[in-house]
Phi, psi and omega in degrees: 000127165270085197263166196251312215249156162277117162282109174287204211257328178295335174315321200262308166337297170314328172313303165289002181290140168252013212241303185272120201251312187303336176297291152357276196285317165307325156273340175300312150011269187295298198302312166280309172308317168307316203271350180284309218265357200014061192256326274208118173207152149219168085063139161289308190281347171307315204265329148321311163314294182306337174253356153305268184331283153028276178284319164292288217294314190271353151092040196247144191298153209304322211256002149324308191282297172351292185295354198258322165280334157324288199241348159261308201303308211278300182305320185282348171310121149181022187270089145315113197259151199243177183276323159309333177286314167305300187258028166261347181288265165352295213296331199292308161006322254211309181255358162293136177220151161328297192271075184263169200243153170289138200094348175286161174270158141176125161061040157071099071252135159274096223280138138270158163202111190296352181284010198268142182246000000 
């Protein structure tokens, strides 16, 4: 298996927008092809964000999330964090922002945002 793409936690939030249908439809999108082509992964913490949100922000019942961890969260886990990861993590830590832009590079990964039109 290859995987190509990271999913961040707006990938999967969005899933849930009732407001933006084009957001909506675009994470429905990203999400089943990472899981047909299983090219897709995320995160312990992606998948924590997510169901924070979920549950807090978005009020959605306790068996929502459950189903969302079942059958989205769990197949695409598959990011571990390792003590390499952590201090690989550190080292790029010098060059990291909250806000990274699209099309930036670091270190050969390329950030996209598919929301961008």
């Amino acid at each position: 298996m290859s995987v190509e793409n990271f999913l961040d936690t707006n990938i999967l939030v969005y899933l849930f927008d009732e407001v933006d249908n084009e957001k909506r439809e675009t994470s429905e999108h990203l999400v089943q092809k990472a899981m047909r082509n299983e090219t897709g992964c995320i995160s312990y913490q992606v998948v924590q964000e997510t169901i924070n949100v979920l549950t807090r922000k978005l009020n959605a019942p306790p068996e929502k999330a459950r189903q969302l961890l079942n059958h989205v969260l769990t197949p695409l886990l598959q990011l571990n964090p390792t003590r390499t990861l952590y201090e690989r993590g550190l080292d790029l830590q010098t060059r990291y922002s909250e806000d990274q832009q699209h099309g930036q590079q670091v270190d050969g990964v390329t950030i996209t945002n598919p929301f961008m039109t």
